[in-house]
Every structure is written in C-alpha cells, then in structure tokens.
C-alpha positions as CSV (number, residue, x, y, z in Angstrom):
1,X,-4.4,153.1,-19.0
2,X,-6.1,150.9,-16.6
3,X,-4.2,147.9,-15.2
4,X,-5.6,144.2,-14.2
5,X,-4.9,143.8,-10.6
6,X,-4.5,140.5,-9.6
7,X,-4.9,139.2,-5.9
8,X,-3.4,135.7,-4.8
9,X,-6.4,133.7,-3.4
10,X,-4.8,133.6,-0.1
11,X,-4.8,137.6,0.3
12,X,-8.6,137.6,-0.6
13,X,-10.4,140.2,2.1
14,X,-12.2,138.7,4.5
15,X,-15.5,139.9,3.8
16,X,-15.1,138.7,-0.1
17,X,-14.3,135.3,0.9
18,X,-17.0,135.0,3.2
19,X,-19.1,135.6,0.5
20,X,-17.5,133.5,-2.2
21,X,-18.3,130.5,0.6
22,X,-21.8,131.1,1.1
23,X,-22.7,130.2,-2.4
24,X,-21.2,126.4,-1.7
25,X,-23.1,123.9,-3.3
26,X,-22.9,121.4,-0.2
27,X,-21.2,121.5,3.4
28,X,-18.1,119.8,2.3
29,X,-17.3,122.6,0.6
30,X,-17.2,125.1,3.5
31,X,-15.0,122.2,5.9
32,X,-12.5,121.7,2.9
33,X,-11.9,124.9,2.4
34,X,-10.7,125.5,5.9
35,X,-8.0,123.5,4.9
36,X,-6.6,125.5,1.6
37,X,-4.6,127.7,4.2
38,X,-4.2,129.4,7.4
39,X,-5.5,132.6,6.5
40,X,-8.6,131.1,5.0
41,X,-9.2,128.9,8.4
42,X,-8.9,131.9,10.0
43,X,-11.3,133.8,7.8
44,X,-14.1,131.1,7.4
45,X,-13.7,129.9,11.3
46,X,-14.1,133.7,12.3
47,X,-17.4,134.1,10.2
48,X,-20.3,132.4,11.9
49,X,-23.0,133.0,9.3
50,X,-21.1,130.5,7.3
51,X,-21.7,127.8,10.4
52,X,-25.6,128.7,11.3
53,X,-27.2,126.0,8.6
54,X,-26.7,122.0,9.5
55,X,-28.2,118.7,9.7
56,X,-28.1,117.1,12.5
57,X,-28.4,112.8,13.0
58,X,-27.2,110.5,15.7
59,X,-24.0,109.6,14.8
60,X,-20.7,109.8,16.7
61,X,-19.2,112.1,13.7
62,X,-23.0,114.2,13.5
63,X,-22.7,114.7,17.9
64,X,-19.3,116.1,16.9
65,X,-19.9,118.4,13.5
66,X,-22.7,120.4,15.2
67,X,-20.2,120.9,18.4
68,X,-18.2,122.9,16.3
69,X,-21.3,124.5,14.2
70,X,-22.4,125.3,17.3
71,X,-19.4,127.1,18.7
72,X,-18.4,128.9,15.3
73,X,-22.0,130.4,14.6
74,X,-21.7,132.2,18.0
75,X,-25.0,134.0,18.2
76,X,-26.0,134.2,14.8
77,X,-29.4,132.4,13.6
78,X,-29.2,128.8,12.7
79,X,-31.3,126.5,10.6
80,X,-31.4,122.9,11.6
81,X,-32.4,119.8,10.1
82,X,-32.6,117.1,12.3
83,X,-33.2,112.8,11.3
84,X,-34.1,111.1,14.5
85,X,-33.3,107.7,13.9
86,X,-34.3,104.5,15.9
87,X,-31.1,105.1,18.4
88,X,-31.5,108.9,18.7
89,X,-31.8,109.5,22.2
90,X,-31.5,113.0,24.8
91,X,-27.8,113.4,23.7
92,X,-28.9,115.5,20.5
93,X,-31.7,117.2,22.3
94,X,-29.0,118.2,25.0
95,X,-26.8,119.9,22.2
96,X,-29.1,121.6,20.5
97,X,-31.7,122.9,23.6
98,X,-29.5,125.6,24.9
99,X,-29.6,127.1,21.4
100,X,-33.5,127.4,21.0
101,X,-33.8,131.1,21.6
102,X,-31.9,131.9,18.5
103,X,-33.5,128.5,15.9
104,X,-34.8,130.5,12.8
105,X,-35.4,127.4,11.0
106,X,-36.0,123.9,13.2
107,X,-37.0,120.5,10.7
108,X,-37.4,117.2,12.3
109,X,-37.9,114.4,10.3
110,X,-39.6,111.0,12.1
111,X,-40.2,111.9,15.5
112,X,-41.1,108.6,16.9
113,X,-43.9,108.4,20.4
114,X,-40.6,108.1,22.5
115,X,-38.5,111.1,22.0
116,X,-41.7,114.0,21.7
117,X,-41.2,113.9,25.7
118,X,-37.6,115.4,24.9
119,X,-38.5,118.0,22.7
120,X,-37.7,121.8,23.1
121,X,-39.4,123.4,25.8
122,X,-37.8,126.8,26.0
123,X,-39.2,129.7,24.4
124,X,-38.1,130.5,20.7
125,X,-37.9,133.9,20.1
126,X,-36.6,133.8,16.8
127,X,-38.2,131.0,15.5
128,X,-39.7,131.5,11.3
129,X,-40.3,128.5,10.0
130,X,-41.2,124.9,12.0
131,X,-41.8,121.4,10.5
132,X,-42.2,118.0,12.9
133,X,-42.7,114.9,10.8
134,X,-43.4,111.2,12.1
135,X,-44.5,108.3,10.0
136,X,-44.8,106.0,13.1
137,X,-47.6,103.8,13.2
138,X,-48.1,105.2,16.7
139,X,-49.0,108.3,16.5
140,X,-46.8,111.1,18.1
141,X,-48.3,113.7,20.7
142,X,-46.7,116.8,21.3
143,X,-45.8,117.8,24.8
144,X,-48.7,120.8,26.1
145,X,-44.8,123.3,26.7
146,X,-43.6,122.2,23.5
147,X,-41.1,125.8,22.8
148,X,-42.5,127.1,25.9
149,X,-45.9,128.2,24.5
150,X,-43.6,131.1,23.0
151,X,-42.3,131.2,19.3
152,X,-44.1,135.1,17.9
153,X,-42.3,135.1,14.8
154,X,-43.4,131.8,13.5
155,X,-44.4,132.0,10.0
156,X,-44.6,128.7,8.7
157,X,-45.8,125.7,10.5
158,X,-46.3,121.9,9.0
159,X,-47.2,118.8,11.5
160,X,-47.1,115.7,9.6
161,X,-48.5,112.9,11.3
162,X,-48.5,114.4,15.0
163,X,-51.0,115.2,17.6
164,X,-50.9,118.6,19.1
165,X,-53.3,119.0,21.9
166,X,-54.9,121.7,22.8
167,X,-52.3,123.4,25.1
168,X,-49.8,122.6,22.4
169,X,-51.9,125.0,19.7
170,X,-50.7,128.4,21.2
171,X,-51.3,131.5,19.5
172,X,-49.0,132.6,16.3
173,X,-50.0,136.1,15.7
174,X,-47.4,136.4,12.8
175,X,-48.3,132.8,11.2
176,X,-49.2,133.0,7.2
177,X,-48.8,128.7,6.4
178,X,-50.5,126.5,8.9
179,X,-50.2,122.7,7.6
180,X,-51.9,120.1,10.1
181,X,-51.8,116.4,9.1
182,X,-53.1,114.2,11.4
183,X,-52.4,110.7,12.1
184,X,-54.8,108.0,12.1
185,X,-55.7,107.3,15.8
186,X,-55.0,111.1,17.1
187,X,-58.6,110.4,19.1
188,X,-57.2,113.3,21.6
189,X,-57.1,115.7,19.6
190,X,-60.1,118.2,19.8
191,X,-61.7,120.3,16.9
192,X,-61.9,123.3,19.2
193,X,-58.2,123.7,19.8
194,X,-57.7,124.1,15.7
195,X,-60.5,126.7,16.0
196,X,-59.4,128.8,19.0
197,X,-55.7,128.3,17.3
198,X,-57.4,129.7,13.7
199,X,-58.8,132.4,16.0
200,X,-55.7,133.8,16.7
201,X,-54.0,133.7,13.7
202,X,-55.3,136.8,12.1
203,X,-52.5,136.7,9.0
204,X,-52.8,133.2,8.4
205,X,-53.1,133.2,4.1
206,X,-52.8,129.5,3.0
207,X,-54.4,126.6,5.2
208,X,-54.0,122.8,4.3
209,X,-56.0,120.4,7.2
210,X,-56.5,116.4,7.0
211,X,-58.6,115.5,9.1
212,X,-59.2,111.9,10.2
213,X,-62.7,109.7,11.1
214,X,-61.7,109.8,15.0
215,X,-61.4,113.1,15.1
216,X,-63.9,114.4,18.0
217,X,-66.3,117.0,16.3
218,X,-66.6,119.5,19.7
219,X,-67.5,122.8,17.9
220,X,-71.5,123.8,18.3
221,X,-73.3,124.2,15.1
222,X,-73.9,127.6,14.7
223,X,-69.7,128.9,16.0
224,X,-68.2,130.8,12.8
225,X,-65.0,132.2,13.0
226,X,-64.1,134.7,10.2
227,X,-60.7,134.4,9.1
228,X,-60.0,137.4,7.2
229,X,-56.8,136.9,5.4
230,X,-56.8,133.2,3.9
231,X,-56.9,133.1,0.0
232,X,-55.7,129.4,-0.2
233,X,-57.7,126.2,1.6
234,X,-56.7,122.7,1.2
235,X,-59.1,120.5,3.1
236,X,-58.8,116.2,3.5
237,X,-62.0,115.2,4.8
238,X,-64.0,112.4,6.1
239,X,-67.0,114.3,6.5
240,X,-68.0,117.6,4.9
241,X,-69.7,118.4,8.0
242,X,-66.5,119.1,10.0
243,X,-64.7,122.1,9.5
244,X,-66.5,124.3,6.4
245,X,-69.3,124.8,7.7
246,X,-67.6,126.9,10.7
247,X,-65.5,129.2,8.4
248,X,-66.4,132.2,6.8
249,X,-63.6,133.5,4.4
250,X,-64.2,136.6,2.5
251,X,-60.8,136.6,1.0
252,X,-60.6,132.6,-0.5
253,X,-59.4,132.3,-3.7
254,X,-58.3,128.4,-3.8
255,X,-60.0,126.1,-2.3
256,X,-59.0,122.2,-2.8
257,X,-61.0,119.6,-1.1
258,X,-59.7,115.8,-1.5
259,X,-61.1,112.8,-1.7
260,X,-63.1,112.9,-5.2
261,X,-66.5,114.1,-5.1
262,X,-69.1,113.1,-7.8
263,X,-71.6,115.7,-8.6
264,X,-74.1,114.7,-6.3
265,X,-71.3,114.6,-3.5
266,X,-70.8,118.4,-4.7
267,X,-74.3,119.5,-4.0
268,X,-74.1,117.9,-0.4
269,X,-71.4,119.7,0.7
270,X,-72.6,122.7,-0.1
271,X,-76.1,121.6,1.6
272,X,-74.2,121.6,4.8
273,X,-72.8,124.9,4.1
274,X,-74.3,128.0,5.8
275,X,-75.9,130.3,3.1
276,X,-73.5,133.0,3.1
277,X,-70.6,130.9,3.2
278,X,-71.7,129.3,0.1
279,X,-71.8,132.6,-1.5
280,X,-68.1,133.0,-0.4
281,X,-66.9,129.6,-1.4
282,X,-68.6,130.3,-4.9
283,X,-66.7,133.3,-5.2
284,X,-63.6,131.6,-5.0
285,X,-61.5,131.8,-8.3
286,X,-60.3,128.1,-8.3
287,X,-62.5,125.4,-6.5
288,X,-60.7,121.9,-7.2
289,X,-62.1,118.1,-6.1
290,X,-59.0,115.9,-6.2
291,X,-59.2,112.2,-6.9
292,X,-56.2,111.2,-4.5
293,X,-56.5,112.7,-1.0
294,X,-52.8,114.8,0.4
C-alpha cells in the first residue's frame, strides 16, 4: 500500500520552493513571500536567480528595491528594465554601472538628450538582448563608448528614436534582430556606419530600418554588401534609392517596405534596383507595401 506523504509548506526543500517562486505572476509575489516564515526568507533570500529580473525608476523606494536585487542576485545574470523619467539623474546609472559585465537583458524606456552622456560604458560580456527608446523631440545621440565597444553575445538589438554614430555601431558577430529607428533630425548619422555595421553582422536574419529625409546618403553607387543570412526586411523609406539598391540577399523571404506604393511607385523602385538584386527581391516569398509606415 502506498501512503500520501504530506509536507508542511514551511519544511518545503529549498530547491522545490525556489521553483514554486519562479513561476510568480508579479514581483510582489516573490517580496511577500519572504514574509510567510523564517525558513522561507532564508530560502528565497539565499536564491539569487529569483532577484536577477527588475524594473528600475527614479524613485526613493525603486533606488532602494534594486539595492537589495542587486545584493541577493550575487553574480547571477540580471534583466533590467529601466523608466528614465524627467528627474532621473546619475544616481541610477551609479547603481546599476558596476553590474554591466553580467546585464543579459538591459531595456530603457525614454532616454532623454541629457542623460545618453551617463550611459554604460563598460564592456558587457554577457549582454543578449538590448533596447534604448526615446520619444524626445530632441533627438538622442548615443555616446561613440557606449558598453565599451564590447557586448559579443548581443542577439537582439532595437534603437527607437536614437542616433548611434558611427563609433557607436561596433561589430555584433552573434547579432540575429537588428531594429534601427531613427529620429527626425538625426542629420549625423551616416549611411556608411549602418553598412560597415551590416558588414559585420554575418548571422543577422530579420532587419527592420526607418530611415528619415536628413539622412546623409554617403555610400558610392556601385558598394554591395551581401548579407547572407537575412530572410526578413522591413524597410521605412523616404527614397527607394537609399538602402536596396546596396543589398544583395540571397536568402530574403519577407520583405515589407512602408509607406504605400501605387503600381507605378512599384515599378520605380525596382528601376533603381540592380538587376540581379531584382531577381533576389522577386524571389522573395512575401513582398508587402504597407499603407501606414512602422
């Protein structure tokens, strides 16, 4: 005969707690059960994958919750969210900086012109997945040491309304996503840092650009580079002329170009197109003309 055994909740082992809490459904969850008992506290505060994910915003009790993230994750990888709002200033930076090297995940949400100075400029070895937006009507610039020109396993990549220069763009050998969305205004920024950034992303599979009218067109007609692994192109354009024409991508199998095009519009764009990258673009399984630009 095979007996029920029943275990109190507070003689749990460790390792089955610790996994009961990482299916929370918010943070609260985690901080209140710290308080059930003693031996929980102990458990949870002694397990620092259960600290390494936290949002981060400039408030007195925010400064304070990511202290103690910070110190009960230990060394494991943390995923951070951070909300710079109109009084953030170097105190957040200054928490979160020494902790760069071991940032799987960093999301900052509107980066205004005056804080991009303050940004991390250490390496970031174990950075995966980045995303800086700003919807400032001054347009952000990214320091040229932004993460010390040093972040090899970054995977994923969006910048939403900034302007990386061209020191900024350092190679990604390991990058799949690339997302570049650039402000109105971002006059600095030059075509031939996207293209010698491209260059050196030979994994790169999906690709979403918007480019806008100021952009400075400094590639010489006639400069293709090949890049070998994208299936998926999304591509917001003022002018046709500006970035197809210097791609060839034997692999494509989406591409989405935004704004509308009528039929005659269709024909011109692929006028401007070299021969044999026509062919390719043909080839391409879905080719979609949007009506509202992304």
């Amino acid at each position: 005969m095979i007996r029920n055994t029943f275990v109190p909740v507070n003689k749990l082992p460790p390792e089955i707690l610790s996994r009961i809490l990482e299916y929370r459904t918010c943070e609260q969850d985690l901080v209140e059960a710290t308080h059930v008992c003693q031996y929980w506290r102990s458990v949870l505060i002694s397990s620092p994958s259960l600290w390494s994910c936290f949002r981060f915003n400039r408030t007195g009790h925010d400064l304070n919750r990511t202290s103690t993230y910070l110190e009960r994750s230990k060394s494991a990888p943390i995923d951070v969210s951070i909300t710079i709002t109109f009084l953030a200033d170097l105190c957040m930076f200054e928490h979160l900086a020494p902790h760069i090297a071991r940032t799987r995940s960093l999301i900052i949400h509107e980066l205004h012109p005056t804080h991009a100075s303050l940004l991390f400029r250490s390496p970031a070895p174990s950075l995966q997945h980045l995303e800086i937006h700003s919807e400032d009507e001054d347009f952000v610039c990214l320091p040229d040491d932004f993460l010390g020109q040093q972040a090899p396993p970054l995977r994923f990549v969006k910048l939403s309304g900034v302007c990386p220069t061209f020191e900024t763009l350092f190679p990604l050998p390991n990058l799949t996503e690339f997302r570049l969305h650039l402000p109105e205004g971002a006059s600095s920024f030059r075509m031939s840092a996207l293209f010698r950034f491209l260059s050196d992303s030979p994994l790169l599979e999906k690709l979403c650009i918007r480019i806008p009218n100021q952009t400075t067109q400094d590639i010489p007609m006639g400069h293709v580079i090949s890049l070998e692994s994208l299936v998926e192109l999304e591509y917001t354009y003022d002018s046709g002329d500006r970035v197809l024409p210097y791609l060839k991508l034997p692999r494509l199998k989406h591409l989405q170009v935004a704004p509308s095009l009528g039929s005659g519009e269709v024909q011109k764009l692929a006028d401007i197109l070299p021969y044999d990258v026509r062919v390719l673009l043909a080839g391409a399984t879905t080719m979609s003309y949007n009506t509202d630009a992304r």
